[in-house]
C-alpha positions as CSV (number, residue, x, y, z in Angstrom):
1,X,9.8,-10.6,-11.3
2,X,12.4,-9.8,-8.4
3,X,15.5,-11.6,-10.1
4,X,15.6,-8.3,-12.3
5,X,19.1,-8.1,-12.7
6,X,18.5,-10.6,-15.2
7,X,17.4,-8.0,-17.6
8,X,19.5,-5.2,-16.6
9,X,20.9,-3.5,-19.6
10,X,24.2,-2.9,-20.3
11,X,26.4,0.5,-20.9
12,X,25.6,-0.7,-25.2
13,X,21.9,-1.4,-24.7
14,X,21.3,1.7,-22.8
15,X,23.3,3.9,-25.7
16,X,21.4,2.0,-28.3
17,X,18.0,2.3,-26.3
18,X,19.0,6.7,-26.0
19,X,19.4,6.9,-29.9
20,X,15.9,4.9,-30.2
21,X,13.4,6.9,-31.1
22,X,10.6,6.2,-27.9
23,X,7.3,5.7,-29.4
24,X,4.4,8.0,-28.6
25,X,2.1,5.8,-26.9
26,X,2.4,2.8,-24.6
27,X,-1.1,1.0,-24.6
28,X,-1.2,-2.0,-22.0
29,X,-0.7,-5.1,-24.1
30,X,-4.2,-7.1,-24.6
31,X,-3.1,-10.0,-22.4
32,X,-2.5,-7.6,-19.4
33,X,-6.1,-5.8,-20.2
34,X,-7.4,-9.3,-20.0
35,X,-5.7,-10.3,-17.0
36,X,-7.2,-6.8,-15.2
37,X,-11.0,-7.6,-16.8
38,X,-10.7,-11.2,-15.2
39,X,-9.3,-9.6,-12.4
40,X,-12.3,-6.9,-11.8
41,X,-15.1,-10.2,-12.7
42,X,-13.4,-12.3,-10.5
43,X,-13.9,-9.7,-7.4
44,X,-17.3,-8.5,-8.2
45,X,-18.6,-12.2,-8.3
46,X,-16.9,-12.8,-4.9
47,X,-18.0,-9.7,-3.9
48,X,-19.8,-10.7,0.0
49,X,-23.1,-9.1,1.2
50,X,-23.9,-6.8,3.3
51,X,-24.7,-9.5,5.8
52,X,-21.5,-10.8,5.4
53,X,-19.4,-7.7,6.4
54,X,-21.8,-7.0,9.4
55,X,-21.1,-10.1,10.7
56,X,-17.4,-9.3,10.9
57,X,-17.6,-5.5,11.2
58,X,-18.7,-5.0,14.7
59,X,-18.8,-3.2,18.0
60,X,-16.8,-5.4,19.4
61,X,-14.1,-6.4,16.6
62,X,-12.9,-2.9,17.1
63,X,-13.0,-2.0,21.3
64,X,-12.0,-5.7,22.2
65,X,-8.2,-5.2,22.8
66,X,-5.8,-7.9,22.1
67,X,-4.3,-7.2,25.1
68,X,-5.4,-7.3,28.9
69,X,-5.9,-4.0,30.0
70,X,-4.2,-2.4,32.4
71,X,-6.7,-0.3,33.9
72,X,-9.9,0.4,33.5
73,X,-12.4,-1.1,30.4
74,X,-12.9,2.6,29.9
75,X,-9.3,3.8,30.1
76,X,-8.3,0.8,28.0
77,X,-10.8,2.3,24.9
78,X,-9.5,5.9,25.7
79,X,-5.6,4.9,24.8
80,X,-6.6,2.7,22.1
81,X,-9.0,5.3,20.6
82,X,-6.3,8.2,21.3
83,X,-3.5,5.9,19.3
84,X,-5.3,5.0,16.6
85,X,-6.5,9.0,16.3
86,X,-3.0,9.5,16.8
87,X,-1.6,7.2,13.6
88,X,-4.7,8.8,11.5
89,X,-3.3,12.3,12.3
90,X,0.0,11.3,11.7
91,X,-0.7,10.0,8.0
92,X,-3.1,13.0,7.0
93,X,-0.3,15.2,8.1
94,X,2.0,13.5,6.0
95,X,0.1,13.6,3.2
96,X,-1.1,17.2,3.0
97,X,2.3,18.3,3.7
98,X,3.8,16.6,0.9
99,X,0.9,18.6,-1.1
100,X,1.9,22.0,0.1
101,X,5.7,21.5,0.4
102,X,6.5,23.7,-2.4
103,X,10.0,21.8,-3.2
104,X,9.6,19.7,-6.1
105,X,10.5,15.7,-6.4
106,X,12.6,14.5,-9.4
107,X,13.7,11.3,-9.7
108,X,14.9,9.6,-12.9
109,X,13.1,6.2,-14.5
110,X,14.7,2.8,-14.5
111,X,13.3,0.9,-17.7
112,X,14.7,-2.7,-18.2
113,X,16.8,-3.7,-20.9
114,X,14.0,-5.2,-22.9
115,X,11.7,-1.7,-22.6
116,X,11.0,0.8,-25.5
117,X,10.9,3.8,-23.1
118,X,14.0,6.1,-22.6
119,X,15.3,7.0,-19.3
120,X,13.7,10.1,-18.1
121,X,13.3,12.6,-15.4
122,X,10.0,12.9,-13.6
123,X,9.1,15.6,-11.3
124,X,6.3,15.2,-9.0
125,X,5.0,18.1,-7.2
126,X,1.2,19.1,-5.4
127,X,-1.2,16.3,-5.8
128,X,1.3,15.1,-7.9
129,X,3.5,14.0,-4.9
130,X,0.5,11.8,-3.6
131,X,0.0,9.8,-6.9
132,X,2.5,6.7,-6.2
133,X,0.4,3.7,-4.6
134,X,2.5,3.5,-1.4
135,X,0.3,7.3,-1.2
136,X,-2.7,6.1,-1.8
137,X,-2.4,3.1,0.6
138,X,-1.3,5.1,2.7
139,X,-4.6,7.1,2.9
140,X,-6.8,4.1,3.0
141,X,-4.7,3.4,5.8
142,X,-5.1,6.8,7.4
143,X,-9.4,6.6,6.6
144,X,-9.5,3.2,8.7
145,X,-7.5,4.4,11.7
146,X,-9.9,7.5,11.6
147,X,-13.3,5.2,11.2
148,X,-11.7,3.4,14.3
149,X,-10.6,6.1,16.3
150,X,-13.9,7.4,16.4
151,X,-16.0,4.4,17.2
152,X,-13.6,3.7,19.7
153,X,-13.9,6.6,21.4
154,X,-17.9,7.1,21.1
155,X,-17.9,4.1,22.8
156,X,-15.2,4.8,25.4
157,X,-16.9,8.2,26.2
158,X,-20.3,7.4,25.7
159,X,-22.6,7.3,29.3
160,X,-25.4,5.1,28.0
161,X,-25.0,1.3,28.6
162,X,-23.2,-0.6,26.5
163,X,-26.3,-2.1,24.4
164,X,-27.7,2.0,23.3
165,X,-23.9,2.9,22.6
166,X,-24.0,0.0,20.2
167,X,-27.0,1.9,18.3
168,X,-25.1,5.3,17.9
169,X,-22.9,3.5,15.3
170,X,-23.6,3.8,12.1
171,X,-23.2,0.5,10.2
172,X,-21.4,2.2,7.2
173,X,-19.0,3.5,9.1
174,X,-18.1,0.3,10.5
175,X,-18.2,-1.4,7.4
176,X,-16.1,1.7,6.1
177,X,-13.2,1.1,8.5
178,X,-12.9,-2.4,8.3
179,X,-13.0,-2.7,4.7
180,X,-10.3,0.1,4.2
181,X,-8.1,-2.1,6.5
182,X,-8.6,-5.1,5.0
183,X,-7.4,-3.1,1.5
184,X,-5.0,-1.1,3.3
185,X,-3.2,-3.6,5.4
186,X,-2.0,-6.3,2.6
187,X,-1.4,-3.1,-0.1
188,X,1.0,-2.0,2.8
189,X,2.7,-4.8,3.0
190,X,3.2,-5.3,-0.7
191,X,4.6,-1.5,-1.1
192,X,7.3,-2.2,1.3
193,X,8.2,-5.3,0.1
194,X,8.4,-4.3,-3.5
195,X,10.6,-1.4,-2.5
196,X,12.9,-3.8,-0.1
197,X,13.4,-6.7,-2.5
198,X,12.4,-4.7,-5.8
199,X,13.0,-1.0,-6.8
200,X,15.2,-0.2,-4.5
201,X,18.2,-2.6,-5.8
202,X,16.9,-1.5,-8.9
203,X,17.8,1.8,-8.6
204,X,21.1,1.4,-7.0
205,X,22.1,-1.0,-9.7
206,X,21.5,1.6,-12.2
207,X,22.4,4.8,-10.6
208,X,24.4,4.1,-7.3
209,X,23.6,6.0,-4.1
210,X,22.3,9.1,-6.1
211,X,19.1,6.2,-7.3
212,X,18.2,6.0,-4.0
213,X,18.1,9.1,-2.8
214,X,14.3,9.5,-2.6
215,X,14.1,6.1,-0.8
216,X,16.5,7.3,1.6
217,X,15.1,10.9,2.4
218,X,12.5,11.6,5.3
219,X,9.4,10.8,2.9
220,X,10.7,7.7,1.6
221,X,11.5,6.3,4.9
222,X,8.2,7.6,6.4
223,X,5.6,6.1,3.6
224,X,7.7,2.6,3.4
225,X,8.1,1.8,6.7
226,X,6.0,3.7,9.3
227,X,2.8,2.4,6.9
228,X,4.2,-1.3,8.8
229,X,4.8,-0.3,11.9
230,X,0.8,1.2,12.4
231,X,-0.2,-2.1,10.4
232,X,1.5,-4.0,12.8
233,X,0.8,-2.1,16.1
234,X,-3.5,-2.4,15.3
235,X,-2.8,-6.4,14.7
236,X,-0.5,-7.1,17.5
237,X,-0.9,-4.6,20.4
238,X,-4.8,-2.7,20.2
239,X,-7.6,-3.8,18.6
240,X,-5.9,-6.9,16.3
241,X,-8.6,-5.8,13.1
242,X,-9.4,-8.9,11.6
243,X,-9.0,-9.5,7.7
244,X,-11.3,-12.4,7.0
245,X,-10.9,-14.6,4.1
246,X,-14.3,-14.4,2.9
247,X,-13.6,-10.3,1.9
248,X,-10.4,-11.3,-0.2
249,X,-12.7,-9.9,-3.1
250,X,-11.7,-6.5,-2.1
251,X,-7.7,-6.9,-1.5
252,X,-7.4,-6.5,-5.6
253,X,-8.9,-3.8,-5.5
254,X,-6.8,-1.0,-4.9
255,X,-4.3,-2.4,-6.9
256,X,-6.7,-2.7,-10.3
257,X,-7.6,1.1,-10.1
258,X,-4.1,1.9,-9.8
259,X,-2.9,0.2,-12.4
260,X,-6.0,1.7,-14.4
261,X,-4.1,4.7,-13.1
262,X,-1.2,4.0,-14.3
263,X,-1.9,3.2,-17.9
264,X,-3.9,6.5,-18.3
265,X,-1.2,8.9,-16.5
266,X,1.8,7.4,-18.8
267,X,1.7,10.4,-21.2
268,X,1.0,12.7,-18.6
269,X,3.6,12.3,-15.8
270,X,6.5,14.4,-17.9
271,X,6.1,17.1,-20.5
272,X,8.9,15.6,-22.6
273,X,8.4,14.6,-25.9
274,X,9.9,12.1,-28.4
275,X,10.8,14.6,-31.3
276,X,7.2,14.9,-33.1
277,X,5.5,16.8,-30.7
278,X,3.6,13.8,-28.6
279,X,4.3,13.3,-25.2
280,X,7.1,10.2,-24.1
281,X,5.3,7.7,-22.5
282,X,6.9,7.3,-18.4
283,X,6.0,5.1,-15.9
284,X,7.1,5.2,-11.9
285,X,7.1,1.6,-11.5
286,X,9.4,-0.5,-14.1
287,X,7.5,-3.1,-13.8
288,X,4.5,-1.5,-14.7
289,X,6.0,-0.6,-18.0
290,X,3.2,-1.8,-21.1
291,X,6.3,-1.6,-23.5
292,X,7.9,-5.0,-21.9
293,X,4.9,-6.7,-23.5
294,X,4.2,-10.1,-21.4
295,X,6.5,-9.0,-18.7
296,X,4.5,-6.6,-17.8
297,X,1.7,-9.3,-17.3
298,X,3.8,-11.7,-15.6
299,X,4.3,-8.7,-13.2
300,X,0.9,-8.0,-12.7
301,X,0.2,-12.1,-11.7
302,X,3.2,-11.9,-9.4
303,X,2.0,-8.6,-7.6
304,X,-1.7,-10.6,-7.3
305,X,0.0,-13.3,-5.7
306,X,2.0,-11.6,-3.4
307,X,-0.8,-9.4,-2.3
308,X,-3.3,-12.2,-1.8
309,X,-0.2,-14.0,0.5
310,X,0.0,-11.1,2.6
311,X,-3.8,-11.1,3.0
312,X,-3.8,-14.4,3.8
313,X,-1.1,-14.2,6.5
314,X,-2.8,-11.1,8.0
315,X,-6.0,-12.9,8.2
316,X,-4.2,-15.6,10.1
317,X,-2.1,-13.4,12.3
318,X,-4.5,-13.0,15.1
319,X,-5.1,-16.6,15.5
320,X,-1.3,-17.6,15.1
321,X,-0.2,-14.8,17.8
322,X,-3.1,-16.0,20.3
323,X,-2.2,-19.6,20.1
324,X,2.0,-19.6,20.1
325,X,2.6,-16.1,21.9
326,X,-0.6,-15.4,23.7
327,X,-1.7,-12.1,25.2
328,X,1.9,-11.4,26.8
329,X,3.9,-8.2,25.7
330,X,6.8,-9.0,25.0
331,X,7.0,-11.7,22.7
332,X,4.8,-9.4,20.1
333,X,7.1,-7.1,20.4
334,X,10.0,-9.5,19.1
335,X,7.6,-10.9,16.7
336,X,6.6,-7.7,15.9
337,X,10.1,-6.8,14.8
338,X,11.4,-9.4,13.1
339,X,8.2,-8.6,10.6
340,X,9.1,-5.9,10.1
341,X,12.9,-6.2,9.6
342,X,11.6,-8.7,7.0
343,X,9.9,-6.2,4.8
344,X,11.6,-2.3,6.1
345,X,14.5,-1.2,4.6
346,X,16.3,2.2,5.7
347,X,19.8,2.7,4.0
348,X,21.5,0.9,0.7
């Protein structure tokens, strides 16, 4: 899947894939709706009970710092609360200004040698601008620091004793912003990845500099890295969220409505057509493409794989930073960083 310059077509291939005639519809291949039905059984059959989540989703799991605080228990919830509130901010911010930012995004398509699609331009713009996945894990990200800001601070600023605070929660909520990590957090880490080792080398093999222009500009470097940098703040320096492997039912999930997503918007990102009047099938993601027939499958089982890695390794990062780095500063710090060098990229 990553050793795509493999299939990378040549100056020939890419004049005889122009004077092709595209066809008009790109259904997923049956092997790859297969793969996604498995997919959605698989997770509802694993799916954990209510109990379950309670058990993990509690009071404490998010006011406990990783941490020794400085000051006061109280203080301690205050700044946690306040930077968690601040990250949520941050993100909605992000994303409703990419809504109303009336200047349009257009970026051209990278199919692979092997693909039946042309090359294409695809303008995003609105809503529009919010329909990649990095976006929409992104706002799952965004939803959990908000569910964890606020029970945070209840508690922080609450006068009751600790037991009647405990009350004032509601249980969905907590279930809420747990859940949305443990999505968000590993889909995080896949987006930046992807784009490090993936579609950005893609797109500078194909188009130089001016194909990486979009990952390059204030956006791109905001919703693939800064995404990391909160993930890895909550599980290193406040709360350290857990992701426990007994929810890995719900790390897929994201992931399968997206590409459900996909398949139903690839007619309906461009208003190009192919000559008779239908609309050119596009897709953002080469990978993604259905046209590549079992590569597109073989991308789908390699995206599983690496998301489920990342889950594991997040659901093992508290324990693994307690027990070689323990509750000292600084060495999270440098750990911290050399994760995310690993997985950020900011220039070609």
């Amino acid at each position: 899947f990553f050793n795509y310059q493999k299939t990378m077509p040549n100056l020939q291939d890419q004049k005889q894939n122009s004077n092709a005639k595209p066809p008009s519809a790109a259904p997923p291949p049956w092997h790859s709706v297969l793969f996604i039905l498995i997919m959605i059984s698989g997770s509802i059959w694993n799916l954990p009970s209510l109990e379950s989540i309670d058990q993990v989703a509690t009071i404490d799991a998010f006011t406990t710092p990783v941490i020794p605080p400085f000051g006061s228990a109280r203080s301690s919830l205050v700044t946690m609360g306040l930077v968690r509130l601040s990250f949520a901010l941050f993100i909605f911010i992000f994303l409703i200004y990419r809504i109303v930012d009336p200047q349009t995004f257009e970026f051209e398509t990278s199919p692979l040698q092997s693909s039946k699609l042309r090359k294409n331009k695809i303008q995003l713009k609105g809503f529009r601008r919010n329909a990649t996945f990095t976006m929409w894990s992104f706002l799952f990200l965004g939803c959990s620091f908000l569910g964890s800001a606020i029970i945070t601070l209840q508690i922080a600023f609450d006068n009751d004793d600790t037991t009647s605070s405990k009350t004032h929660i509601s249980p969905w909520l907590l279930r809420f912003s747990l859940l949305s990590f443990e999505i968000a957090a590993p889909s995080g880490f896949l987006v930046s990845t992807v784009v490090r080792y993936a579609l950005w080398p893609n797109h500078l093999a194909q188009q130089g500099s001016k194909g990486t222009i979009g990952f390059r500009s204030f956006y791109g470097l905001v919703s693939h890295n800064a995404n990391i940098f909160f993930i890895l703040v909550e599980s290193c320096l406040l709360g350290g969220l857990p992701v426990r492997m007994e929810h890995i039912a719900f790390a897929p999930t994201l992931g399968i409505v997206y590409i459900v997503f996909t398949w139903w918007m690839s007619t309906r990102w461009t208003t190009a057509n192919n000559g008779d009047g239908n609309r050119s099938p596009n897709f953002i993601y080469f990978f993604l493409d259905t046209t590549l027939g079992w590569t597109t499958s073989k991308a789908l089982v390699v995206l599983l794989l690496v998301l489920i890695i990342f889950f594991v390794l997040l659901s093992q990062v508290n324990l693994l930073l307690e027990q070689y780095l323990g509750n000292a500063l600084l060495p999270r710090l440098i750990a911290m960083s050399g994760i995310a060098l690993c997985v950020c990229r900011f220039q070609d």
